[in-house]
N, C-alpha and C positions, 0 to 999 in steps of 0.2 A: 089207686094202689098206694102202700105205705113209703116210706124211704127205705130203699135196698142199696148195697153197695156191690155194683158187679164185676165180676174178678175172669181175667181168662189165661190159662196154662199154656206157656211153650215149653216142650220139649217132655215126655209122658214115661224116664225111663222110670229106673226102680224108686228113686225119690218122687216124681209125679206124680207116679201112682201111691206114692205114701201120703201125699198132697189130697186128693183123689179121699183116699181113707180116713183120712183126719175129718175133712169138710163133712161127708157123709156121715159117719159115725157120731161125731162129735158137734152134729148138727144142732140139736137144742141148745145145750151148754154154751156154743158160740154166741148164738144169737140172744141169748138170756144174761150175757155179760157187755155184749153189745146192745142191746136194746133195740137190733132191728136186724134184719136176714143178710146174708150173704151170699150170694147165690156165684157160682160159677156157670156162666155161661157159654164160651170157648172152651177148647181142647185144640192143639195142634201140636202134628210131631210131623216125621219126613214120611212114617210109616204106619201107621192108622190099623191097617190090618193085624199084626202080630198079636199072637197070643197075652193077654196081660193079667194082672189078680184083680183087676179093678175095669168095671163096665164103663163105657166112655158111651154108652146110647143118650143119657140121657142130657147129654151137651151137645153144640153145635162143632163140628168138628172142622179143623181145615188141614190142607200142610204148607199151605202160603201163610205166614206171618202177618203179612200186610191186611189181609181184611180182619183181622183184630185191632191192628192200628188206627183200622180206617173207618170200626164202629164208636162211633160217639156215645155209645152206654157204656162201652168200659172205661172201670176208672182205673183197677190196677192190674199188671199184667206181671205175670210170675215167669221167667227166665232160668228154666233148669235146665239149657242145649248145654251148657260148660264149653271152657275151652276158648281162647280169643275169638275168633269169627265161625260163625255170624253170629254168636253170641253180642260183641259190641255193638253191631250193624241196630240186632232188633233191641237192644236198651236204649241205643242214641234215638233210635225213630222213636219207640213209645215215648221218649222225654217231650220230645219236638211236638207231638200231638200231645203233651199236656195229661200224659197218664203217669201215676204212679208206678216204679217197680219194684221189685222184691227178688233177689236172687241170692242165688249160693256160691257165685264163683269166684271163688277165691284169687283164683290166676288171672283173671279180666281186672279185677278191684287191685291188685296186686303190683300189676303192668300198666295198664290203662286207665288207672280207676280216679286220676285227675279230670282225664278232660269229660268224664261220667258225673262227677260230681258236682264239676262247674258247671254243668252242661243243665243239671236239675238245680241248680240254685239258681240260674236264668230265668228259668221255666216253672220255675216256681212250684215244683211236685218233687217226691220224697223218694229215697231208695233204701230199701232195707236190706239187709244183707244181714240178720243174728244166724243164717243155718251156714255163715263162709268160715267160721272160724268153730271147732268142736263139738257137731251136730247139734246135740240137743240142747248144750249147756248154754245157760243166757249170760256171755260173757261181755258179748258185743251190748249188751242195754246195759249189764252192772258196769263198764267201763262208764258209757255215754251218759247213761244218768244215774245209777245207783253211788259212783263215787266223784262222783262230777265235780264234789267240792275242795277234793282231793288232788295235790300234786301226787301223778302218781311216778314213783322211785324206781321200781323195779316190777317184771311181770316175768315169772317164770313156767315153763310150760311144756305139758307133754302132751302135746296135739297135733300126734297122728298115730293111730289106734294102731296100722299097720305094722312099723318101726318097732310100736311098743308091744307088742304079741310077738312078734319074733324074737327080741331080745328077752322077753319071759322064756319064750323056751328056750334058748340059750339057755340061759341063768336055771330053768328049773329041768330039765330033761338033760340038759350038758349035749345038746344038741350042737352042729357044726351053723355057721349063717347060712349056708345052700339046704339042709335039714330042714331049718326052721322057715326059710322061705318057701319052699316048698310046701311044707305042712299049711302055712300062712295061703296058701294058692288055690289048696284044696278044702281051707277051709272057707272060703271067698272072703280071706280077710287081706289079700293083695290079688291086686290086676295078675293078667299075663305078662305083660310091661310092665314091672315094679319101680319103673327107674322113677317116676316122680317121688315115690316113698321112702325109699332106701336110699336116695343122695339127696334129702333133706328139702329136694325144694318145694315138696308140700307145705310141710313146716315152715320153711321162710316166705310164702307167700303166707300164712297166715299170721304170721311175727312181723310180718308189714302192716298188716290191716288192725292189728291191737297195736302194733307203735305209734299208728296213724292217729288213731282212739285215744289213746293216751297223751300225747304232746298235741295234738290239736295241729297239725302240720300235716301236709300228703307223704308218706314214706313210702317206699318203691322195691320191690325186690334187689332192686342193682344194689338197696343203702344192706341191703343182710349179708352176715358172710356164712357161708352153707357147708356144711361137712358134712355127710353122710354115713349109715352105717355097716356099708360092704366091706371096709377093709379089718371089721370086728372078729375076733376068732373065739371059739368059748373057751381057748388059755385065758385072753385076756379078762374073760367075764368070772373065771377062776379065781384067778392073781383079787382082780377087785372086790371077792368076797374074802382074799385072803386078810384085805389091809382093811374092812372094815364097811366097805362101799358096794353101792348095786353101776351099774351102767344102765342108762337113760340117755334116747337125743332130745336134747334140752331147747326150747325156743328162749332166748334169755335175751328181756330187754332191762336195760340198768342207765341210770339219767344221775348226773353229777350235774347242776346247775344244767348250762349250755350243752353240756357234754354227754353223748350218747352211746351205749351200747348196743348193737343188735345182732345175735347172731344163733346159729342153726350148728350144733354138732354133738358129738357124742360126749357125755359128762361123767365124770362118776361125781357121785352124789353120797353122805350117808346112809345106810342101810335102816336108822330109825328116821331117818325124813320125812314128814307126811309124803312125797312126789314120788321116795323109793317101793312105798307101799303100792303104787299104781301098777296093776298088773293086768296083762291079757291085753284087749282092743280097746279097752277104757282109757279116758283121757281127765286132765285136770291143771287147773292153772291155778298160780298163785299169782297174788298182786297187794302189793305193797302202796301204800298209802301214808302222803306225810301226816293225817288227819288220824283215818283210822287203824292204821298201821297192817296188822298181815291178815288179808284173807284169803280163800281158797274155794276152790269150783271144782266140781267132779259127779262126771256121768260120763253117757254112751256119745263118743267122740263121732260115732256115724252110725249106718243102717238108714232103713226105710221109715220107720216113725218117729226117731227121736229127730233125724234132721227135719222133716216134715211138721215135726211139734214146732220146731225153731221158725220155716217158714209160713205159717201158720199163723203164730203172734207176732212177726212185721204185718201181716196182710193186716190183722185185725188193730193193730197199731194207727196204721195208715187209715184204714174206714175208722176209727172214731177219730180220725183228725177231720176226716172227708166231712164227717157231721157235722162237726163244730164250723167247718169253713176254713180250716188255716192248713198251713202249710209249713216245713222248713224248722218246726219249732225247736228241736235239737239241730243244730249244724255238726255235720262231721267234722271238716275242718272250717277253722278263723283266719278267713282271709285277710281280716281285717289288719292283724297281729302275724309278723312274721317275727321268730323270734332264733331265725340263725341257728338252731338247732347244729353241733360237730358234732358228726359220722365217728366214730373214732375206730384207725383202722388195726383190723386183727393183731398187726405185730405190736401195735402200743399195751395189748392186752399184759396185765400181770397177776395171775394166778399161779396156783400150784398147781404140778404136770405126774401124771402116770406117766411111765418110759419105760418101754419092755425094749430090748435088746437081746439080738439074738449071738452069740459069744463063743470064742471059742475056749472050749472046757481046758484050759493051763493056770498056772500060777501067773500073777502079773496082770491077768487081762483085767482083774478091775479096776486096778489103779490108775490102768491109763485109761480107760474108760472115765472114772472120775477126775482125772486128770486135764480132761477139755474141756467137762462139765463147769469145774472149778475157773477154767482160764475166762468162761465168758461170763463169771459173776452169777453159775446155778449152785445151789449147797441141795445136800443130798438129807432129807431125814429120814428115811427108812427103806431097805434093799431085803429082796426076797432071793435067793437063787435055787434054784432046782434040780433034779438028777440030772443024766447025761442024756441027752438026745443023740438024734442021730447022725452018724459023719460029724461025730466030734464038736457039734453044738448045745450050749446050753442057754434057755431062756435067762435073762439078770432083767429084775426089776424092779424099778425104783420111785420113790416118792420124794418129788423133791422139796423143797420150802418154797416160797413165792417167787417167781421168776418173771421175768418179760420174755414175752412171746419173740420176740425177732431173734433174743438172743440166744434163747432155744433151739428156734429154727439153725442157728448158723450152728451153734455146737451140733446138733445130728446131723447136721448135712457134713461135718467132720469127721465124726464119729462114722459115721456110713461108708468113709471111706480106708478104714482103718483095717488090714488084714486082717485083724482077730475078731472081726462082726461078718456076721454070715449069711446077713438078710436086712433089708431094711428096718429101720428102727419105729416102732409102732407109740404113739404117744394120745393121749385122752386125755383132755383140759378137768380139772378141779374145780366143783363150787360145794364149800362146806360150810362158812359163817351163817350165823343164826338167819333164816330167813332167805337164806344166800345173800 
């Protein structure tokens, strides 16, 4: 027999079986760019029986993990259970027996994905992960190697399909956020439990794993700061078309020398932006380069084939290393090089701020309203206010010029408690310079 490289599946839900479809389908082409077969041999899930689009006869099937660990023909082993455990359990075993892996999860690589990675550079075998961050798009290889030569400055990104379909319909139906999630549920572009999507921490577990990528250092979900987009209303997505801007939850990673930013929340952005243009389930990232300066990524952020496409080309990554004999050739991180990487935290942030305030409708209430703004060093460059609402409140909102976050905070937490404000004060961070 020729040289093959054998691959076996854990975990067989909707991506598995896009797994499943790719391999099958796309059978000759793989192996004609590879120059020898691929064959999947294993299938293993907890549930075997259920109905699925893709035939599992023609593999060996199990729902113990272990006896895939514990076949010496497999080389690499695909991990789509998601979710910390046993997700960890069966990546650290296949390390230890010396098999390659290839997985999607985001939240394991996110959290855990230190002692994973040291764990394969012991061991001397490879982990892929391009389907963890934006399904299909190859963001994780143009990091690693496409701009490898590249200090890269800034990575900005709308990568999570969910977030961004909902706030499309906002924006385009003038839909409410409970509207648009809902639509987003039926149309299966959010869980039942949307909570991973809508408070961002999808997003910042995948703004961990591109910070990781790009500084060369392990970054961890604790280093992201996460804001989510429940507390959004389509006043606010209003107001933002009125001053010129769409609303987007932004992954935005930004490197001064030592100095890092990373963080997850709702942005307003330009309305000619390429990023404001990103619309529906689709996703896209920008990244910044001190070499090549700006470029940009965009396709199908999830589904069954485009992530499938992504896991796919690590497998086939990994078997043409398998051939050649090597291992390790790109490292994720340099352990070699610590380079102290500052966290920089949320309140040192200084951007320009949206500020909707809800007010009550008299003469006088702006003034002192700008009147605290002014005391902690915000200036104010353009205010919208609106008819009368109801019980004598009126939206006022305002665009400020560049301000420091902590000092923001302390002026609204003032202002919130001023008798002429009738609601909590709603505020979305600003990024508008070329490029951001």
């Amino acid at each position: 027999m020729g040289f093959s490289v054998k691959v076996a599946l854990i975990g067989i839900g909707t991506v598995g079986c896009g797994v499943i479809r790719v391999l099958e389908e796309n059978r000759k082409t793989i192996e004609s760019k590879l120059g020898f077969p691929l064959k999947l041999k294993w299938v293993c899930d907890i549930d075997l029986e259920r109905e699925r689009p893709v035939s599992l006869e023609p593999y060996q099937k199990t729902t113990d993990y272990r006896e895939i660990i514990n076949d010496e023909e497999v080389d690499i082993v695909i991990e789509l259970v998601g979710g910390i455990n046993p997700a960890k359990s069966i990546i650290l075993d296949a390390i230890k027996a010396k098999k390659h892996v290839v997985t999607a999860n985001k939240a394991l690589l996110a959290e855990e994905g230190l002692e994973i990675l040291e764990s394969a550079k012991r061991c001397g075998v490879d982990i892929g992960f391009e389907a963890s961050v934006a399904g299909g798009i190859p963001i994780v290889k143009a990091i690693r190697e496409g701009l490898c030569a590249n200090d890269i400055v800034k990575i900005y990104g709308i990568i999570n399909g969910t977030a961004n379909y909902i706030l499309t319909k906002m924006e385009k139906e003038e839909l409410t956020f409970e509207e648009a999630l809902s639509m987003a549920q039926e149309e299966g572009y959010a869980e039942a439990d949307p909570t991973l999507d809508i408070e961002g921490i999808d997003a910042a577990h995948k703004t961990a794993i591109l910070a990781t990528l790009a500084s060369g250092e392990y970054l961890s979900l604790k280093d992201v700061f996460v804001e989510g987009i429940k507390g959004l209303s389509k006043e606010d997505i209003g107001f933002a078309r009125d001053f010129g801007y769409k609303v987007k939850l932004l992954s935005i990673i930004k490197k001064s020398g030592e100095d890092l930013e990373l963080r997850v929340h709702p942005t307003l952005i330009p309305e000619n932006h390429s990023l404001a243009k990103v619309e529906g389930a689709f996703n896209a990232v920008s990244v910044v380069g001190n070499a090549v300066g700006h470029t940009m990524f965009y396709g199908m952020g999830a589904g069954m084939l485009p992530t499938a496409s992504a896991v796919v080309a690590d497998v086939m990554d990994i078997a043409r290393d398998i051939s050649k004999g090597i291992s390790q050739r790109v490292p994720v991180i340099n352990s070699k090089v610590k380079r102290g990487l500052n966290i920089i935290p949320i309140d040192e942030l200084t951007c320009k701020y949206y500020i909707r305030f809800s007010a009550v409708d008299r003469p006088g209430v702006l003034s002192k309203i700008s009147g605290v703004l002014g005391k902690h060093s915000i200036s104010i460059e353009s205010v919208i206010q609106k008819g009368r609402r109801e019980k004598g409140f009126v939206p006022v909102v305002m665009m400020t010029h560049e301000a420091k976050e902590k000092d923001v905070q302390k002026a609204l937490k003032e202002i919130d408690t001023l008798d002429v404000v009738g609601a909590r004060t709603v505020l979305i961070r600003v990024e508008e310079n070329e490029h951001f």
